[in-house]
C-alpha positions as protocol buffer text, in pm:
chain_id: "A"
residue {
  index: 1
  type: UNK
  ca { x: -3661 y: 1760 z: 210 }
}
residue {
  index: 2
  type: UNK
  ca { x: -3686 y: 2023 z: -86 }
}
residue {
  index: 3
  type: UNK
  ca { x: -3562 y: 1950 z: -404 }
}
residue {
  index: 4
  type: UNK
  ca { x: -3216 y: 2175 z: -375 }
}
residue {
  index: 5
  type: UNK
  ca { x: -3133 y: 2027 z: -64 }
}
residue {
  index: 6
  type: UNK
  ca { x: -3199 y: 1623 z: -251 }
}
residue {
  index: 7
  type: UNK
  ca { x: -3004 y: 1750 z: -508 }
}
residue {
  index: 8
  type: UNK
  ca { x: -2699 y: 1873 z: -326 }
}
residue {
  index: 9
  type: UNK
  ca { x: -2667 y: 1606 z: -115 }
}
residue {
  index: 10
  type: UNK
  ca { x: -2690 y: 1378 z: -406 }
}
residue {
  index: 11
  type: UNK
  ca { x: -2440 y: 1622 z: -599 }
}
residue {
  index: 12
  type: UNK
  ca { x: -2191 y: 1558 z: -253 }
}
residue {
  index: 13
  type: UNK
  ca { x: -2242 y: 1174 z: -271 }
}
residue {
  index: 14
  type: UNK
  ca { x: -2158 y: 1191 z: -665 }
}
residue {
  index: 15
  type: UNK
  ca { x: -1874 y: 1386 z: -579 }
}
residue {
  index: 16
  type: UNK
  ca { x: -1762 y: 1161 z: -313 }
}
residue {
  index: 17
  type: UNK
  ca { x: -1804 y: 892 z: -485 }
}
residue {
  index: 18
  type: UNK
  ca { x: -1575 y: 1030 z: -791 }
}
residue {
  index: 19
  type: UNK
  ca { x: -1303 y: 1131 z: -517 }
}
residue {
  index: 20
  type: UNK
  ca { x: -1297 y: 783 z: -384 }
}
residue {
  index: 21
  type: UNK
  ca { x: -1180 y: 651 z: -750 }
}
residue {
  index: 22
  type: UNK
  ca { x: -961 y: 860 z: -800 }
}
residue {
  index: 23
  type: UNK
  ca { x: -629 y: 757 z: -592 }
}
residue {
  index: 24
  type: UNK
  ca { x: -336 y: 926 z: -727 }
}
residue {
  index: 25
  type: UNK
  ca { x: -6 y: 706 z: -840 }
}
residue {
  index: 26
  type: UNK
  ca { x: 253 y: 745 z: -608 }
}
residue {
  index: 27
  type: UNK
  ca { x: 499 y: 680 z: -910 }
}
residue {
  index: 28
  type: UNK
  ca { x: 365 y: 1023 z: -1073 }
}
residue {
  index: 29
  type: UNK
  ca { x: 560 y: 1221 z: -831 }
}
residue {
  index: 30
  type: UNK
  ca { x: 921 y: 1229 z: -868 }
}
residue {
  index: 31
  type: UNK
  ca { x: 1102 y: 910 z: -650 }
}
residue {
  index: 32
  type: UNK
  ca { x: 1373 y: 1035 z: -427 }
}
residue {
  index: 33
  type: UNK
  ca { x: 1724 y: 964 z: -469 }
}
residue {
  index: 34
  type: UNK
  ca { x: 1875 y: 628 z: -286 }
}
residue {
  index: 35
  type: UNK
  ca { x: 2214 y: 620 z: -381 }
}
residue {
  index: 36
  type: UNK
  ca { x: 2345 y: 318 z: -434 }
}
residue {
  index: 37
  type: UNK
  ca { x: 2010 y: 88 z: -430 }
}
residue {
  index: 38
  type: UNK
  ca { x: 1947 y: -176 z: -655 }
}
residue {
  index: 39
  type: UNK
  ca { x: 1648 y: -444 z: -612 }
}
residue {
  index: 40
  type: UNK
  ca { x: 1818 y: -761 z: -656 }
}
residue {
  index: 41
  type: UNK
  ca { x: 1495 y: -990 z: -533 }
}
residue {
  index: 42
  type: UNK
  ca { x: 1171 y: -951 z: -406 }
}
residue {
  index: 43
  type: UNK
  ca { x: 1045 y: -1203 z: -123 }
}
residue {
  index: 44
  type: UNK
  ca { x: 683 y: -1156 z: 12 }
}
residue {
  index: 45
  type: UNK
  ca { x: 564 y: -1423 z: 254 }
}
residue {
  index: 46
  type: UNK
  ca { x: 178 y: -1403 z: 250 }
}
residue {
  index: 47
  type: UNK
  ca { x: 70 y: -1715 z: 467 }
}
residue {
  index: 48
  type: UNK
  ca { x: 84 y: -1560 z: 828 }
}
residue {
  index: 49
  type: UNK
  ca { x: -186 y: -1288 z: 715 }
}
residue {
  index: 50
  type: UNK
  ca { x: -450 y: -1277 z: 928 }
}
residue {
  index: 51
  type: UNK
  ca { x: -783 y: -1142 z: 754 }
}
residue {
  index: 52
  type: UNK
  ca { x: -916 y: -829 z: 971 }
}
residue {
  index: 53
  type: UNK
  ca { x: -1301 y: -827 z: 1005 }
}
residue {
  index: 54
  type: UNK
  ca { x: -1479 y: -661 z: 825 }
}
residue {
  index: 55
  type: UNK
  ca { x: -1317 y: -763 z: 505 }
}
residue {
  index: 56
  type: UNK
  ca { x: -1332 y: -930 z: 163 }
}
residue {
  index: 57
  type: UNK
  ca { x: -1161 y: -1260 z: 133 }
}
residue {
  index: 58
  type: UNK
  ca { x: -804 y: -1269 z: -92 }
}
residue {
  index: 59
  type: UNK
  ca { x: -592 y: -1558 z: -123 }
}
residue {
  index: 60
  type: UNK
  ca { x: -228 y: -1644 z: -60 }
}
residue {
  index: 61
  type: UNK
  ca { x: -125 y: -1560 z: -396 }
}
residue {
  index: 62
  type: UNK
  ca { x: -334 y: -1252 z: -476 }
}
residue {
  index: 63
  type: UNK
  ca { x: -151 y: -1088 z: -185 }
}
residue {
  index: 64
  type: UNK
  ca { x: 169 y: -1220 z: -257 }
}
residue {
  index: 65
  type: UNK
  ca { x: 100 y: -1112 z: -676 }
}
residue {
  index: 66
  type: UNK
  ca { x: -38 y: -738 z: -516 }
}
residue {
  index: 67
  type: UNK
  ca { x: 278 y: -675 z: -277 }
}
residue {
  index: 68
  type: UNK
  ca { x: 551 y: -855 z: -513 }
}
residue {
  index: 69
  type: UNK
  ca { x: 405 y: -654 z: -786 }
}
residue {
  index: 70
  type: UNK
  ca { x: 450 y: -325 z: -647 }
}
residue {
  index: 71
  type: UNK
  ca { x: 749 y: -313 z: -439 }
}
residue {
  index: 72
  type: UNK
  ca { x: 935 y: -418 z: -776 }
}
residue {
  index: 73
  type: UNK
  ca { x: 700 y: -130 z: -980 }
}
residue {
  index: 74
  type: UNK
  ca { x: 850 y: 97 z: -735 }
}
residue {
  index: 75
  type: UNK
  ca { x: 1196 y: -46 z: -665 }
}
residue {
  index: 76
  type: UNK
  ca { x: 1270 y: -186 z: -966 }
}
residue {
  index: 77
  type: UNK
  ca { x: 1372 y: 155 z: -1184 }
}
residue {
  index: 78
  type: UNK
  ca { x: 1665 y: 217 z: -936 }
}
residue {
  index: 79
  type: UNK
  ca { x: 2033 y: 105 z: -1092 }
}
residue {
  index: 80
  type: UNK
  ca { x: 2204 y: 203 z: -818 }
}
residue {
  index: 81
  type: UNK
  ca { x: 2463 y: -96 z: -830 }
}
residue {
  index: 82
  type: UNK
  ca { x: 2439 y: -282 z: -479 }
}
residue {
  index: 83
  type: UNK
  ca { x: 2220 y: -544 z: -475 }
}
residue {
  index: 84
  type: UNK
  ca { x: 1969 y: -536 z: -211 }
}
residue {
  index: 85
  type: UNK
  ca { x: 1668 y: -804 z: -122 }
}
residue {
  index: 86
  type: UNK
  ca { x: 1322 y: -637 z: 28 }
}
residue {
  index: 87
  type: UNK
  ca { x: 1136 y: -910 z: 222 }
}
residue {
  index: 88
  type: UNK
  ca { x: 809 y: -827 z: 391 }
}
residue {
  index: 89
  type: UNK
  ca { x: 593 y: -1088 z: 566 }
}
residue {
  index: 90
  type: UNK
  ca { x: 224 y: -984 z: 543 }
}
residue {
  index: 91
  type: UNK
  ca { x: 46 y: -952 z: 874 }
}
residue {
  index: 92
  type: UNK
  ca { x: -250 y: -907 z: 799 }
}
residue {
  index: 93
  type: UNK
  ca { x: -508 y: -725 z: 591 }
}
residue {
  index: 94
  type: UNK
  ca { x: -886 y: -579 z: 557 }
}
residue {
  index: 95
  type: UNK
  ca { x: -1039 y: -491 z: 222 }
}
residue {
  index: 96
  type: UNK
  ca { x: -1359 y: -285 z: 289 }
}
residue {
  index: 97
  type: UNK
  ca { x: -1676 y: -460 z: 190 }
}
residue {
  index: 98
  type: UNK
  ca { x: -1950 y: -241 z: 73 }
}
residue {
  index: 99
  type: UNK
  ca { x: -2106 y: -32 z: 350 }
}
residue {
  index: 100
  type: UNK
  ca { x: -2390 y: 194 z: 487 }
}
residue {
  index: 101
  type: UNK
  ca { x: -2340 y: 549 z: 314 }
}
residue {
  index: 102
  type: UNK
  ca { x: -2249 y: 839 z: 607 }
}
residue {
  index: 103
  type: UNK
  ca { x: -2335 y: 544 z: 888 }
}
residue {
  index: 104
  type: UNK
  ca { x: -2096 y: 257 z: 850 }
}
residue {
  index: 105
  type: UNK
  ca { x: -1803 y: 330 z: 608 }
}
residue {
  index: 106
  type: UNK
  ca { x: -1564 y: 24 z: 639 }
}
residue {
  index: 107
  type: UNK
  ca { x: -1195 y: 134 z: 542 }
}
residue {
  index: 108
  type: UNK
  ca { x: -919 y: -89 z: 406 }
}
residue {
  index: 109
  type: UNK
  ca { x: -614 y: -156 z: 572 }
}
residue {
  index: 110
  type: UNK
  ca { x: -256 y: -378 z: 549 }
}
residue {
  index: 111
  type: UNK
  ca { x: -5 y: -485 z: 774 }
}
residue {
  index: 112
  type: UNK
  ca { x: 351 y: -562 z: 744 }
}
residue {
  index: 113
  type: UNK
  ca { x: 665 y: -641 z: 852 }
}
residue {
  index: 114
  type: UNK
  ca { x: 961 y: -514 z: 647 }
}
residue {
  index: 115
  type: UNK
  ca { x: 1330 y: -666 z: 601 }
}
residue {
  index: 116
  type: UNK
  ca { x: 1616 y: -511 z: 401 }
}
residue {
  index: 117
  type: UNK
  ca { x: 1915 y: -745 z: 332 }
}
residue {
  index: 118
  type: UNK
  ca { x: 2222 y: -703 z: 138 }
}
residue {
  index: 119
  type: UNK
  ca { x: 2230 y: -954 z: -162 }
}
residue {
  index: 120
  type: UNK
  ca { x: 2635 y: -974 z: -165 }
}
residue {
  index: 121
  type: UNK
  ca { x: 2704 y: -1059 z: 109 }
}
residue {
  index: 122
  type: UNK
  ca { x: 2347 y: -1197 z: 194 }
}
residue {
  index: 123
  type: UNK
  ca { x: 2356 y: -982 z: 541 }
}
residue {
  index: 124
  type: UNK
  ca { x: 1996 y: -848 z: 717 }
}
residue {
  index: 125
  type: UNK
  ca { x: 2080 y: -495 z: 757 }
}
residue {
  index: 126
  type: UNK
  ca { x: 1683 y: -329 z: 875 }
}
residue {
  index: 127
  type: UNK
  ca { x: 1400 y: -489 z: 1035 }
}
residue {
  index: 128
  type: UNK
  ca { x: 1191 y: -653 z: 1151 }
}
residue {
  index: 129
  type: UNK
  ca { x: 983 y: -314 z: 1131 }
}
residue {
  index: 130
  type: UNK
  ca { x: 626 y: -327 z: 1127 }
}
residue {
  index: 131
  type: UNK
  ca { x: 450 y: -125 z: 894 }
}
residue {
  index: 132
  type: UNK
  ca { x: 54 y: -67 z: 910 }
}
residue {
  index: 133
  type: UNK
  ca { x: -129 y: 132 z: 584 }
}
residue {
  index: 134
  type: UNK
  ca { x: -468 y: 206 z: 489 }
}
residue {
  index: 135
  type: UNK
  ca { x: -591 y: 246 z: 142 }
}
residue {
  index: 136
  type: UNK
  ca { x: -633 y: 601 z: 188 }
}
residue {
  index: 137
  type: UNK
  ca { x: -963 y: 813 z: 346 }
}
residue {
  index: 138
  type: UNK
  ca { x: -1119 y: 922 z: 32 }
}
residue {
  index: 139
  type: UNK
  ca { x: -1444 y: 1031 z: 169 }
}
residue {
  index: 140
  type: UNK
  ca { x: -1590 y: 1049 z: 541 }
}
residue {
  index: 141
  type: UNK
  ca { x: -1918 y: 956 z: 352 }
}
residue {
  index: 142
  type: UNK
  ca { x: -1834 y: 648 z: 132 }
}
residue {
  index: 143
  type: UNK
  ca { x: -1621 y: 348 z: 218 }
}
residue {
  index: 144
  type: UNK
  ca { x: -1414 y: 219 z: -75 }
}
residue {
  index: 145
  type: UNK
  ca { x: -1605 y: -105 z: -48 }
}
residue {
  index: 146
  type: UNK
  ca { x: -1834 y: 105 z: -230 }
}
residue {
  index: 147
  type: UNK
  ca { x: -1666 y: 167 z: -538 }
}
residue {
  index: 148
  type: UNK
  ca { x: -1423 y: -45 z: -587 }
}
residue {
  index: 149
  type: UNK
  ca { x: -1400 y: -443 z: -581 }
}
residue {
  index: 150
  type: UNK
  ca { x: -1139 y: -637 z: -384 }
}
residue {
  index: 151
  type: UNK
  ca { x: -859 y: -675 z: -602 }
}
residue {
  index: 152
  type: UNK
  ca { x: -819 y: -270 z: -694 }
}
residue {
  index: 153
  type: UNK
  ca { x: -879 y: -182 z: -298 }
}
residue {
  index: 154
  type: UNK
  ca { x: -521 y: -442 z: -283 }
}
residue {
  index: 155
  type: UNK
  ca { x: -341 y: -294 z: -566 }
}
residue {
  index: 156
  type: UNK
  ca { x: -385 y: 101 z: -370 }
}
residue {
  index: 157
  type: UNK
  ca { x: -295 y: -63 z: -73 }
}
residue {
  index: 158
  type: UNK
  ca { x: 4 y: -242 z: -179 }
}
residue {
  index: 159
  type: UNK
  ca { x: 97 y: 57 z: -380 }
}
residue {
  index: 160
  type: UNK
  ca { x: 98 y: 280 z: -50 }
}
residue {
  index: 161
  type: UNK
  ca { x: 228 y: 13 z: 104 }
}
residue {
  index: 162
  type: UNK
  ca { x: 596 y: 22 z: -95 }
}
residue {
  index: 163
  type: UNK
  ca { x: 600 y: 389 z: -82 }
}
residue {
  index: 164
  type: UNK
  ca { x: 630 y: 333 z: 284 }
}
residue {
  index: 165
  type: UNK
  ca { x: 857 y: 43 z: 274 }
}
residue {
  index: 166
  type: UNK
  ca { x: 1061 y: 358 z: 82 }
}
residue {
  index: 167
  type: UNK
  ca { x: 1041 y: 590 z: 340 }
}
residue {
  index: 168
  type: UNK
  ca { x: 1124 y: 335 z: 603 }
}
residue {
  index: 169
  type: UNK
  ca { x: 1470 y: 285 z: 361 }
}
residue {
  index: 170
  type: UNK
  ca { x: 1552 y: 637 z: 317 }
}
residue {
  index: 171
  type: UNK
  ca { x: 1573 y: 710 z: 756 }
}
residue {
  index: 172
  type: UNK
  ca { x: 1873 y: 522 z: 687 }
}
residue {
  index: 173
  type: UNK
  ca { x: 2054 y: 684 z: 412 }
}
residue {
  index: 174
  type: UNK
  ca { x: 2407 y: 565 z: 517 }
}
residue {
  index: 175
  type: UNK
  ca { x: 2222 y: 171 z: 445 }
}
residue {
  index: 176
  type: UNK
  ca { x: 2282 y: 368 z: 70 }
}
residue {
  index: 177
  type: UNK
  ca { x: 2543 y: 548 z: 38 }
}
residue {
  index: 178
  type: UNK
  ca { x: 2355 y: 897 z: 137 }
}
residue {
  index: 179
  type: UNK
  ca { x: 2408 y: 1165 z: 306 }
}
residue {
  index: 180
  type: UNK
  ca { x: 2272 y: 1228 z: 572 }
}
C-alpha cells in the first residue's frame, strides 16, 4: 500500500472516528409546541429489560437514572398546565462493545414501551406503544463501542429515545390541546 493511500485511509478512520463523538443534542434545536403539557412525574420501570447480545452490561438503576434523566431534561421545560405522567417500561437494550474496524461494527440499540396518563384524573390516555431506537449510525466503519464507554452510548440513546417518546405525543395533538 503506498504511503498516500495509508494515509488517507487513516485520515477517513480519524475522521470517522471524530464523527462518531460527535452526536448532536436534540435539545439544541428548537422543541415543538405541545399545548397544554406539563410533566407531572416520571415512572421508568427498568427490570423487564432484556440485555441484547452483543452488548455491555448496565444495571437496573443506570437505565432507570439514563431514561428518568432524560425524558424529564426534555419534558421538564414545558409549563403547559395539565399534569401529565410519562411511564415507559424498558424492553430491552444493547450497548455496542468495541468491535472489528470496517468488519464487525456492533451498533447500540433500546427498546421501549411508552404510556401517557393524565395526572388529574390519573386516566391512561396512549399506549402501550413500543418504541425501538438506536444510538445513531455515526460511521459504516466504526462502531460506537469504539469510542465511547457504556454509560455515554446510554445517555445518546436515552436522549433519542425521549425525542421519540415526543414525537409519539405530538400524533396526538388533541391529547394537548393542539390543533390538528
Amino acid at each position: 500500500m503506498s504511503d498516500a493511500l495509508t494515509r488517507r485511509a487513516f485520515g477517513g478512520l480519524s475522521l470517522a472516528g471524530l464523527s462518531a463523538c460527535a452526536v448532536p443534542d436534540p435539545l439544541g434545536a428548537d422543541l415543538p409546541e405541545m399545548g397544554t403539557f406539563q410533566l407531572a412525574d416520571t415512572v421508568v420501570v427498568p427490570e423487564t429489560a432484556k440485555k441484547i447480545p452483543p452488548s455491555r452490561n448496565a444495571t437496573d438503576a443506570e437505565l432507570k437514572e439514563a431514561m428518568t434523566s432524560e425524558i424529564e431534561r426534555r419534558f421538564g421545560r414545558y409549563a403547559g398546565g395539565k399534569d401529565f405522567i410519562i411511564a415507559v417500561a424498558i424492553d430491552g437494550y444493547s450497548l455496542a462493545p468495541p468491535g472489528i474496524p470496517v468488519l464487525l461494527t456492533p451498533k447500540s440499540i433500546f427498546v421501549v414501551t411508552a404510556n401517557l396518563w393524565t395526572a388529574e384524573p390519573q386516566e391512561k390516555i396512549g399506549g402501550p406503544h413500543q418504541i425501538t431506537t438506536f444510538e445513531g449510525a455515526n460511521s459504516l466503519l466504526l462502531g460506537s463501542g469504539l469510542v465511547k464507554d457504556a454509560e455515554a452510548q446510554l445517555t445518546t440513546l436515552a436522549r433519542n429515545m425521549a425525542s421519540k417518546i415526543q414525537r409519539w405525543m405530538l400524533r396526538r395533538p388533541d391529547w394537548f390541546d393542539l390543533p390538528a
